[in-house]
C-alpha positions as CSV (number, residue, x, y, z in Angstrom):
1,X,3.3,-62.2,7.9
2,X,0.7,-60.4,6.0
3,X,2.2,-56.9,4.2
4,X,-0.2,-53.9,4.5
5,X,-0.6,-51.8,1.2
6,X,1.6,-48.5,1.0
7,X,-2.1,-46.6,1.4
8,X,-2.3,-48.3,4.7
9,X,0.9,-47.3,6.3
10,X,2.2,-44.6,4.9
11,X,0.7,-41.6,7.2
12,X,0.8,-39.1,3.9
13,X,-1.7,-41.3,1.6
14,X,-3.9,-41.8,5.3
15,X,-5.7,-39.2,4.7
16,X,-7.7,-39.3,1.2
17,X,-8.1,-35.0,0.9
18,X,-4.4,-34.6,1.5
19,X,-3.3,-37.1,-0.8
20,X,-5.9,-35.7,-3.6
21,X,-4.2,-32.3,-3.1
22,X,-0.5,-34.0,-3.0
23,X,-1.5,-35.9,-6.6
24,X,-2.7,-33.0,-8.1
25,X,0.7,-30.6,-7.1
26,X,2.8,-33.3,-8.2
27,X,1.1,-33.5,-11.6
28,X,0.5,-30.2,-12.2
29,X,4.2,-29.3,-11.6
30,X,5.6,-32.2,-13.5
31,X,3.1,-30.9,-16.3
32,X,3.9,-27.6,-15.5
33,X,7.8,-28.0,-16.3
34,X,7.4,-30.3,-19.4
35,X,5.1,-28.0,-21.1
36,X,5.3,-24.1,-19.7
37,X,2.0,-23.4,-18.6
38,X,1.9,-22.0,-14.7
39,X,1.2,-24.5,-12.2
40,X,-1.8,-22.9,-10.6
41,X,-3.1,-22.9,-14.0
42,X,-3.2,-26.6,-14.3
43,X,-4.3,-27.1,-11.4
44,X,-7.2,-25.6,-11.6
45,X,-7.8,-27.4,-14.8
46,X,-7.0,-30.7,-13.1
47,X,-9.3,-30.0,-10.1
48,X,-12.9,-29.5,-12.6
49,X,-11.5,-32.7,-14.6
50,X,-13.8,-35.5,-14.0
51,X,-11.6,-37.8,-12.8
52,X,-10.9,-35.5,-9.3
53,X,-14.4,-34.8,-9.2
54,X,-15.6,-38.6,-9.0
55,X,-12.4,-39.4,-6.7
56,X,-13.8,-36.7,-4.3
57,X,-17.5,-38.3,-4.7
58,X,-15.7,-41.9,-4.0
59,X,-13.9,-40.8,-0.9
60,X,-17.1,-38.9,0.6
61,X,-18.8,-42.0,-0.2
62,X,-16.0,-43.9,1.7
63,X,-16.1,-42.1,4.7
64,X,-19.8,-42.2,5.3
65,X,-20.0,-45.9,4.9
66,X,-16.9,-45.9,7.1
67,X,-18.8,-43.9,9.9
């Protein structure tokens, strides 16, 4: 029997903008308690890196080709 990826199955990681905003929380608090800035602070940082901004552009891209 063929195993589906986590991505697949798990209904959290289904949908692309909520696990984008789950990623982010998760590293900006880990950051957050390792090196005393605010949370809300890194995320903001974290959501105008580049990487989140061409993950967002990938998953738009996704969905269109998807439609």
């Amino acid at each position: 029997m063929a195993r589906k990826p986590l991505i697949e199955t798990n209904p959290y990681l289904r949908s692309t903008d909520e696990y984008l905003k789950s990623l982010v929380t998760n590293v900006a608090s880990s950051t957050a308690i390792e090196t005393g800035e605010t949370t809300v602070s890194l995320i903001r940082s974290l959501m105008k890196s580049k990487i989140y901004l061409e993950l967002l552009s990938a998953e738009k891209k996704l969905k269109k080709s998807s439609k």
